[in-house]
C-alpha positions as CSV (number, residue, x, y, z in Angstrom):
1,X,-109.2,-43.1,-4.0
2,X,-110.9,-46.8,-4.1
3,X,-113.4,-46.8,-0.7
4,X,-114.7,-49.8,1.0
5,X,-118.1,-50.7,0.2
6,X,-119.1,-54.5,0.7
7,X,-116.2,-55.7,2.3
8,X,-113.6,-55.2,5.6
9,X,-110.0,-55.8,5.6
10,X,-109.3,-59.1,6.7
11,X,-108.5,-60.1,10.3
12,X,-110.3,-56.6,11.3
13,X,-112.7,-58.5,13.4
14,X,-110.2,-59.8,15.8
15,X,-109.7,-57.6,18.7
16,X,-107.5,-55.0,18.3
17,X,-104.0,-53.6,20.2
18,X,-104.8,-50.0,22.1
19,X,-101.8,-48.0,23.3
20,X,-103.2,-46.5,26.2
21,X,-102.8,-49.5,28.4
22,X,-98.5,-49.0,27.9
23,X,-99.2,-45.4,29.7
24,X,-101.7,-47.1,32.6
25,X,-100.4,-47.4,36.4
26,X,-99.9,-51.3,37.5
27,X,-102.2,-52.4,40.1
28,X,-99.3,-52.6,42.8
29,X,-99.1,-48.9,42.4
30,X,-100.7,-46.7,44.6
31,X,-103.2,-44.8,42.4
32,X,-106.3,-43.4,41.9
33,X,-106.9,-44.1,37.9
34,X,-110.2,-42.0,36.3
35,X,-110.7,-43.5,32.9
36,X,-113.2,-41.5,30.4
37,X,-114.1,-41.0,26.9
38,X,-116.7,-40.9,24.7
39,X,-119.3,-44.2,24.9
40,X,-118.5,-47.5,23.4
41,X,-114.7,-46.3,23.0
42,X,-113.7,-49.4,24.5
43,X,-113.1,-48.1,28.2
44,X,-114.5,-51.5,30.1
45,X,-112.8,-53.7,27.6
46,X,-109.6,-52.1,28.0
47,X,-109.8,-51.7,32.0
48,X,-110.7,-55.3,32.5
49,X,-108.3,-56.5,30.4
50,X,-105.2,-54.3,32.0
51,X,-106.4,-54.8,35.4
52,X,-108.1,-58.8,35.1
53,X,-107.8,-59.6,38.9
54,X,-109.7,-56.4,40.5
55,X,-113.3,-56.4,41.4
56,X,-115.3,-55.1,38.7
57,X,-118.9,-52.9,39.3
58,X,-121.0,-51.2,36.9
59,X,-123.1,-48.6,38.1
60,X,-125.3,-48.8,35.6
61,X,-126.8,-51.4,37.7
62,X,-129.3,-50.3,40.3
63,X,-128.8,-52.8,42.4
64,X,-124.8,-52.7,42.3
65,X,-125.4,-49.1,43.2
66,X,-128.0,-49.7,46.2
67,X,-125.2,-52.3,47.5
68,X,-122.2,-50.2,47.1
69,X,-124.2,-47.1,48.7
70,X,-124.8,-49.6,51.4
71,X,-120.9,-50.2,52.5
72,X,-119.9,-47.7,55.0
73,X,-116.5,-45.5,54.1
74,X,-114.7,-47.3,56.9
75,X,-115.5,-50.6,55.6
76,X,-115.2,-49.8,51.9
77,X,-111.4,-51.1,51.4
78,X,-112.1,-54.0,53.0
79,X,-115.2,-54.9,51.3
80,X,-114.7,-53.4,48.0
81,X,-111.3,-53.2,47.7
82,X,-109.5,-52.5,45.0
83,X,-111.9,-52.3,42.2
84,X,-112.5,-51.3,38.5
85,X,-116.0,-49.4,39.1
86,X,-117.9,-48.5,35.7
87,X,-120.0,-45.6,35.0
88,X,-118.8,-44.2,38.4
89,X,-120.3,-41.3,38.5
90,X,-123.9,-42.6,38.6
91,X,-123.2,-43.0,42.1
92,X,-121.8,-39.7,43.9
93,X,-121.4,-41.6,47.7
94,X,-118.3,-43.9,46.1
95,X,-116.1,-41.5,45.6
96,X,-116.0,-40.5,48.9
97,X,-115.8,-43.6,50.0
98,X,-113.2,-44.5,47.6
99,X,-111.4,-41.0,48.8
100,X,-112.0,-41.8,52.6
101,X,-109.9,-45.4,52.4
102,X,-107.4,-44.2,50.1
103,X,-106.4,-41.4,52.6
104,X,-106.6,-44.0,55.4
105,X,-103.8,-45.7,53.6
106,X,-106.7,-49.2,53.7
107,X,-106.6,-48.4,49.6
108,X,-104.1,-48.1,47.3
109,X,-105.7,-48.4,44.4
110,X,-108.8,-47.7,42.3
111,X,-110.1,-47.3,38.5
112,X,-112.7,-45.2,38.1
113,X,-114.8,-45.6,34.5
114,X,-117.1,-43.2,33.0
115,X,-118.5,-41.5,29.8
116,X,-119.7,-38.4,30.8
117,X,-116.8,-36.6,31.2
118,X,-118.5,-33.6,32.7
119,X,-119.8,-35.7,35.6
120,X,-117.4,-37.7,36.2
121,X,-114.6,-34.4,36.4
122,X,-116.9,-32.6,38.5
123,X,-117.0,-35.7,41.2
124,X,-113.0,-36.1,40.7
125,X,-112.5,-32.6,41.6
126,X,-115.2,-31.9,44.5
127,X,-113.6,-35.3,45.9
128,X,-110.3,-36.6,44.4
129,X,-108.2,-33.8,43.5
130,X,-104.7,-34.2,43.7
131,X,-105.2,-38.3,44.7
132,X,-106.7,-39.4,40.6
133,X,-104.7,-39.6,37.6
134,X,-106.7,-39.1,34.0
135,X,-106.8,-40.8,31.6
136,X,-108.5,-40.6,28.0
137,X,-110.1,-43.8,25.2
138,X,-110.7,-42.3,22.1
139,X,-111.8,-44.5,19.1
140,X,-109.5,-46.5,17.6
141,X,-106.4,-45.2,15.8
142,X,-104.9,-46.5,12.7
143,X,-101.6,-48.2,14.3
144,X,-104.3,-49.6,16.5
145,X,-106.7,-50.6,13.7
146,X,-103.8,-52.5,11.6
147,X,-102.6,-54.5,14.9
148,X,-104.2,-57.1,16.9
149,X,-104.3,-57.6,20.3
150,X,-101.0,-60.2,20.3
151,X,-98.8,-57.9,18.6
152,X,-96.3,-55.5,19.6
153,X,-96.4,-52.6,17.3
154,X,-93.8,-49.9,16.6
155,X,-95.0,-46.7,17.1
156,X,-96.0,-44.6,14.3
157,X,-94.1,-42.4,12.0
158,X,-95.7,-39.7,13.8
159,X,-94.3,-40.0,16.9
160,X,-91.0,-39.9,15.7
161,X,-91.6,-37.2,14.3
162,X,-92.8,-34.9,17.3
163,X,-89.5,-36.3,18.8
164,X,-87.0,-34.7,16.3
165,X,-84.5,-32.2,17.9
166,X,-83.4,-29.9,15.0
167,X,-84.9,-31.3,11.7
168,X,-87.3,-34.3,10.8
169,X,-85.2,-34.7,7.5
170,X,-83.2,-37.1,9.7
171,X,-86.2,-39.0,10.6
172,X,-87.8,-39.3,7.0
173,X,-84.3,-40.1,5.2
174,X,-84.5,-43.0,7.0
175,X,-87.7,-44.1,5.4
176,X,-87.9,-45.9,2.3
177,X,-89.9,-43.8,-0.8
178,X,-92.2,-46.7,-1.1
179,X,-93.7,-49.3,1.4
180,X,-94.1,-52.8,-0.5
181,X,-96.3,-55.8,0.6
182,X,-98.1,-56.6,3.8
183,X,-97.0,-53.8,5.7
184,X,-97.9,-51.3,3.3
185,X,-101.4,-53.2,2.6
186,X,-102.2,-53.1,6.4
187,X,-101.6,-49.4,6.7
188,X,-104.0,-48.8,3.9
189,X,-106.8,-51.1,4.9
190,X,-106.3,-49.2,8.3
191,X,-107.2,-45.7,6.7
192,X,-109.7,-46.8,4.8
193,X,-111.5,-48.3,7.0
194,X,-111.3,-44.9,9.4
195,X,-112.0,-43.1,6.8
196,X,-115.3,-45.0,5.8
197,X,-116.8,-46.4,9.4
198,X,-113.9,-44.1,11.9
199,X,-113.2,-45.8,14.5
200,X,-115.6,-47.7,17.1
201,X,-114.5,-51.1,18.1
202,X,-117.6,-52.4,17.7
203,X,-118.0,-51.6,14.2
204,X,-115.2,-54.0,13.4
205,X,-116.4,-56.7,13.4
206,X,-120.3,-55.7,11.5
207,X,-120.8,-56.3,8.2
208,X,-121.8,-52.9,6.5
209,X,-125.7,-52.8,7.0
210,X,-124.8,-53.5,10.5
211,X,-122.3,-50.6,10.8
212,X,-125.1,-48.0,9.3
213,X,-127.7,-49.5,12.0
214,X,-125.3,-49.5,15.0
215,X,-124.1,-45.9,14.0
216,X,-127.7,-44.7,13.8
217,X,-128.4,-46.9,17.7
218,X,-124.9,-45.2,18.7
219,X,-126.5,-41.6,17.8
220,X,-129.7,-41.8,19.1
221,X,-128.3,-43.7,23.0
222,X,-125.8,-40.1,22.6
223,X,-128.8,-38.0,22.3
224,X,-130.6,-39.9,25.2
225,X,-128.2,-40.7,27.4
226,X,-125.0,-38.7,27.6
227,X,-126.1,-35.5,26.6
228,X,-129.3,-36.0,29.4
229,X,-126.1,-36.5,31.4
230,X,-124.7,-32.8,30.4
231,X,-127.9,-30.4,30.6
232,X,-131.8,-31.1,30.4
233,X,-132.8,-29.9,27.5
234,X,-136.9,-30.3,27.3
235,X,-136.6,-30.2,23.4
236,X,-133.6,-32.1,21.7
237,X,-134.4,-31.0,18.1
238,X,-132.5,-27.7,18.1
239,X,-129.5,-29.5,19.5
240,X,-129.7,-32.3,16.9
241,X,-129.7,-29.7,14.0
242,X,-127.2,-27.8,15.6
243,X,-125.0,-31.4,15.7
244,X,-126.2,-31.9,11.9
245,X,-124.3,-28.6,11.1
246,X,-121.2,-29.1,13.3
247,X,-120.9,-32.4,11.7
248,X,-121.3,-30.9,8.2
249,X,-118.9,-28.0,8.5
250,X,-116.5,-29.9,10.2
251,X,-113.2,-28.6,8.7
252,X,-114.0,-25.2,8.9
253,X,-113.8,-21.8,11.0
254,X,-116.8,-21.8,13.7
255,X,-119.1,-18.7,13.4
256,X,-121.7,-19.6,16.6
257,X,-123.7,-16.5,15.0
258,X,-123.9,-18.2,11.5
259,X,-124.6,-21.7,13.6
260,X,-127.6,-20.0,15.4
261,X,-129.0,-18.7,12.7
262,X,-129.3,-21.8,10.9
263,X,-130.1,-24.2,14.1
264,X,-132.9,-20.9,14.4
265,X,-131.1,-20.4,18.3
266,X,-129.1,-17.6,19.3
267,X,-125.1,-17.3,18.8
268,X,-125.0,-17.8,22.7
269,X,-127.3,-20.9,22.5
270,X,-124.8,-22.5,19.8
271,X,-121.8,-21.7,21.7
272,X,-122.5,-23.3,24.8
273,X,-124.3,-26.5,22.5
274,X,-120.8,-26.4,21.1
275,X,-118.9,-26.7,24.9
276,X,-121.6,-30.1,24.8
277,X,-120.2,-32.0,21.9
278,X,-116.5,-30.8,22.7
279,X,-117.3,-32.4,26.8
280,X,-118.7,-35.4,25.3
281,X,-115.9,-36.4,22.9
282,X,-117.4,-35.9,19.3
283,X,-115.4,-32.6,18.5
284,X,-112.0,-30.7,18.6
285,X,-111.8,-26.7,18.4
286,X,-108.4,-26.2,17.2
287,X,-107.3,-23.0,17.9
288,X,-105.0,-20.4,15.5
289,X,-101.9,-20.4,16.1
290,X,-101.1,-17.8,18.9
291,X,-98.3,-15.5,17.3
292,X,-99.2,-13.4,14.1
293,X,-96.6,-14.1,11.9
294,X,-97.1,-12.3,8.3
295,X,-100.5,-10.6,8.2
296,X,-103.5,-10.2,10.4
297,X,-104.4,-13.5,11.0
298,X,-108.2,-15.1,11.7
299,X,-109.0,-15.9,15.7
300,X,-112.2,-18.4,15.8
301,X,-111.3,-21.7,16.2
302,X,-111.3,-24.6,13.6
303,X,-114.3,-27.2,14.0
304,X,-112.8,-31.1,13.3
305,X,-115.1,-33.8,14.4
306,X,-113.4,-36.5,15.6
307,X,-115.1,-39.8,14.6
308,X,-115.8,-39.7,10.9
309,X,-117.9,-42.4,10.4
310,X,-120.8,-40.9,13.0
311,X,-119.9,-37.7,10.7
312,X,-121.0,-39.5,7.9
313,X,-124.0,-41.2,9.1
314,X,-125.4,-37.5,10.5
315,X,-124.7,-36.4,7.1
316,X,-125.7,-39.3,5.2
317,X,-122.6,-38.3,2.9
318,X,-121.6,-41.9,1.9
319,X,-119.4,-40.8,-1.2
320,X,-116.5,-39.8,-1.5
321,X,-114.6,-37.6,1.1
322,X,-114.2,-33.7,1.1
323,X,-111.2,-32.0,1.4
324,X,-112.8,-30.6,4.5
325,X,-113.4,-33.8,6.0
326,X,-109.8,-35.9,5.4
327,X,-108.7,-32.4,6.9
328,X,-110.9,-33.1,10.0
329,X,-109.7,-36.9,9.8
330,X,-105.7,-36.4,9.8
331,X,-106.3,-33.3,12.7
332,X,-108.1,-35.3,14.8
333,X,-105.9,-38.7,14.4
334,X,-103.1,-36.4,15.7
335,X,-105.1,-34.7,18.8
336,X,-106.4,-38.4,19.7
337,X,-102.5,-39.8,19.8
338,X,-101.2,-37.1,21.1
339,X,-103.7,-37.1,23.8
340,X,-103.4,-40.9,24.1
341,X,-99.5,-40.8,24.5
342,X,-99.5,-37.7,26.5
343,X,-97.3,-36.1,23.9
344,X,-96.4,-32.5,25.5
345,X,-97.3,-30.8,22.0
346,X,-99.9,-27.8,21.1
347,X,-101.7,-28.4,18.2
348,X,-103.6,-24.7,16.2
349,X,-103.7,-24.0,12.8
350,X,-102.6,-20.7,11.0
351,X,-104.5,-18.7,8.9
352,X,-104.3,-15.3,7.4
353,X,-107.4,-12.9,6.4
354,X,-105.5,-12.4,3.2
355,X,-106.3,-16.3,2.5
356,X,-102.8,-18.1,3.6
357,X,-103.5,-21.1,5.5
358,X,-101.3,-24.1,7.1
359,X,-103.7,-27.0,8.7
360,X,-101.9,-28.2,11.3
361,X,-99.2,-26.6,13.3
362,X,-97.4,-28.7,16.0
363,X,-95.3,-27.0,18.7
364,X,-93.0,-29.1,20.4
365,X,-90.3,-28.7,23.1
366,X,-88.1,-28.4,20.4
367,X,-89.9,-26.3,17.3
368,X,-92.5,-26.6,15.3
369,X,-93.4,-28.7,13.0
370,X,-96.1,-27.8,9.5
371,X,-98.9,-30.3,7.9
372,X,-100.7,-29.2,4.9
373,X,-103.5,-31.7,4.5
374,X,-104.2,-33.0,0.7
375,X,-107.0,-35.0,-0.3
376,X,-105.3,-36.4,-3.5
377,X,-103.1,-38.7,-4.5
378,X,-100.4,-36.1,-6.1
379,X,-98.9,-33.4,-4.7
380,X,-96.3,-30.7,-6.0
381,X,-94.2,-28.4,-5.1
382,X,-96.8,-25.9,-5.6
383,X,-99.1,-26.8,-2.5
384,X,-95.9,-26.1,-0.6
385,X,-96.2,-22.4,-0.5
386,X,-98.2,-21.4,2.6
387,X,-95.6,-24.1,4.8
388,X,-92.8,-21.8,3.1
389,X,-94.4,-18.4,4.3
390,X,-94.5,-19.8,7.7
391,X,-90.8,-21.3,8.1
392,X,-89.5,-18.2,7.1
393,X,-91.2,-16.1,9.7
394,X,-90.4,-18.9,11.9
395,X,-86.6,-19.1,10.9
396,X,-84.8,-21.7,13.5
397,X,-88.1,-23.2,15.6
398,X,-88.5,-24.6,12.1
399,X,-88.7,-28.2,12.8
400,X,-89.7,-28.9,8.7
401,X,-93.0,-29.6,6.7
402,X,-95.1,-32.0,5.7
403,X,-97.8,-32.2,2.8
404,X,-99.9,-35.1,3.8
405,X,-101.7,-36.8,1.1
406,X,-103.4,-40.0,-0.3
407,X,-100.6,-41.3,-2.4
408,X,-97.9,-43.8,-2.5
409,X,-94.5,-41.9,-2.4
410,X,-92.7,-40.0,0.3
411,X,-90.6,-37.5,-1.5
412,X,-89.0,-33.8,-0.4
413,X,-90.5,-31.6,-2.5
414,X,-88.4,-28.3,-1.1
415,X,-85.2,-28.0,0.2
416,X,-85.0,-25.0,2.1
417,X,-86.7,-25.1,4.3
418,X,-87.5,-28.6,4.4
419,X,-90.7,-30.2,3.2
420,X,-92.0,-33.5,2.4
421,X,-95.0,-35.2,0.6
422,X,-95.4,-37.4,3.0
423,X,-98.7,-40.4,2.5
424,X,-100.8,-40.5,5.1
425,X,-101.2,-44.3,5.8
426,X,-97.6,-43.8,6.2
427,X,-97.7,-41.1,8.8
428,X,-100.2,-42.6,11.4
């Protein structure tokens, strides 16, 4: 597949449309809303924009924090008011306060920001439990990518697809073989720029050098900052090795003894460095699929990172992608819309110790539904045969198949049971 090197899609520097703001409570509302995600996701951006008339605060401010510590609880919804309050949980005392008016009934609504999710859960729950509503910002997704902020877009082909009842054939007989022009050129320019930079708003709107700088700023402030915000660790080193080989392996089955051994920490040490990255946004543990279906089947989770342009830059692996890594890069484009959209969906994988392996398997209210991943542009019938084994040990949750690849056609490639080749710019 052609990459981009020197230049970025045009119009990508215009700020972009984010679906998470379609899902938010309005301000008349009365809600507690907790916003989180990893750093530089886009969180304040967003917030201000969906809620421009509250008062906005940013703890990061010591002297914001020394006022705000200052207001009594009884005077809080009267002198704070509703508010958007950033990096909330650099300040413990507000969300008591914030808890204190909104059970007085003097507030009826809040948005709470943070990036350390670990923090910022464990204040929510000592304080507002049962009062906040959460809500995640991952990095930008392709249908978000390919739209600008004054456009409406149609959800993607994905999300009809977890929808389907009975079948997706319905769904994809619909859609034509081929997309032609503009649209089809968008949706490209989308992937490829996720799958070359992932996706950071910031980024957008750098020109290359800039993107490899800010990627190496945006590792280094994670290091320093929100991990410092998870543990104290006197010695970062065997945690930044131990991030070097997630992001390498990324793709495949986690061994925590085989990730000591080569971060030179123990298996115990590696598992709970592991909890870290998965708290602070940068990976996904799929699991395996729960029921064992044809053979003794593989129980360690599946490492994906989520952002694959950080991947690359702890990597340094520029080139051309892995098979491994688009894997990582369609998995985790699902988890972060179905996250996004609070799609009520379990995502695992299935694999076999006698080698037969499906990706991704979705379970939805209504079956389930099978993604090979392919990192070519042709696929046959041929890469069809592990999706086959599992329909038939599934028989009516069958919802169908997809072999998601890097080509240009959708086309069924089996009948029964029911599978398509299905291009990826064309299913996110």
């Amino acid at each position: 597949m052609v990459e981009m090197h020197h230049q970025r899609p045009m119009g990508l520097h215009t700020p972009r449309y984010r679906w998470l703001p379609t899902r938010l409570p309005k301000p008349d509302e009365r809600r507690l809303v907790v916003l989180t995600g990893a750093r530089q996701t886009g969180k304040t951006t967003l917030a201000r924009f969906a809620y421009p008339t509250l008062r906005y605060s940013n703890l990061d401010s010591l002297e914001i924090r020394d006022q705000l510590r200052s207001v009594r609880a009884d005077r809080w919804a009267q002198t704070v008011g509703p508010s958007v309050l950033d990096e909330a949980q650099k300040a413990p005392s507000v969300f008591e306060k914030v808890k204190f008016a909104y059970d007085a009934g003097a507030l009826d609504f809040s948005v709470l920001l943070g990036s350390s999710r670990i923090l910022l859960l464990e204040r929510v729950k000592e304080t507002l439990a049962g009062r906040a509503f959460l809500y995640e910002l991952w990095p930008l997704m392709a249908s978000e990518v390919r739209h600008s902020l004054d456009e409406t877009p149609e959800a993607p082909l994905l999300d009809r697809l977890l929808g389907a009842r009975a079948s997706i054939a319905p769904v994809l007989e619909r859609e034509p073989s081929v997309l032609l022009g503009e649209a089809d050129a968008r949706r490209k320019d989308a992937i490829e720029h996720l799958l070359r930079w992932g996706g950071m708003p910031e980024l957008l709107r750098l020109d290359d050098d800039q993107r490899r700088e800010w990627l190496r700023s945006y590792q280094q402030t994670y290091l320093e900052r929100d991990l410092a915000d998870l543990t104290r660790l006197a010695d970062l080193e065997p945690f930044r090795v131990l991030q070097s080989l997630c992001a390498l392996r990324s793709g495949r089955l986690v061994s925590y003894a085989e990730l000591g051994r080569d971060a030179g920490i123990s298996a115990q040490t590696a598992r709970r460095y592991l909890v870290y990255l998965n708290l602070s946004y940068q990976v996904v543990l799929l699991q395996p699929f729960r029921r064992k279906l044809t053979s003794a089947v593989v129980k360690s989770p599946k490492l994906h990172w989520i952002d694959l342009g950080l991947a690359r830059h702890i990597t340094r692996q520029w080139g051309e992608l892995s098979g491994e890594q688009f894997e990582s890069f369609v998995v985790s484009e699902v988890h972060k819309w179905c996250s996004t959209m609070a799609r009520d969906v379990g995502l695992s994988f299935y694999r076999t110790r006698s080698g037969l392996e499906v990706d991704l398997l979705i379970q939805t209210a209504h079956g389930v539904l099978g993604i090979e991943i392919k990192n070519r542009a042709k696929v046959d019938g041929a890469d069809t045969r592990a999706l086959r084994a599992v329909a038939s040990e599934l028989g009516s949750e069958w919802l169908g198949g997809l072999v998601v690849h890097r080509g240009e056609q959708l086309d069924l490639l089996h009948e029964q049971p029911a599978i398509w080749a299905l291009p990826v710019h064309r299913l996110l």
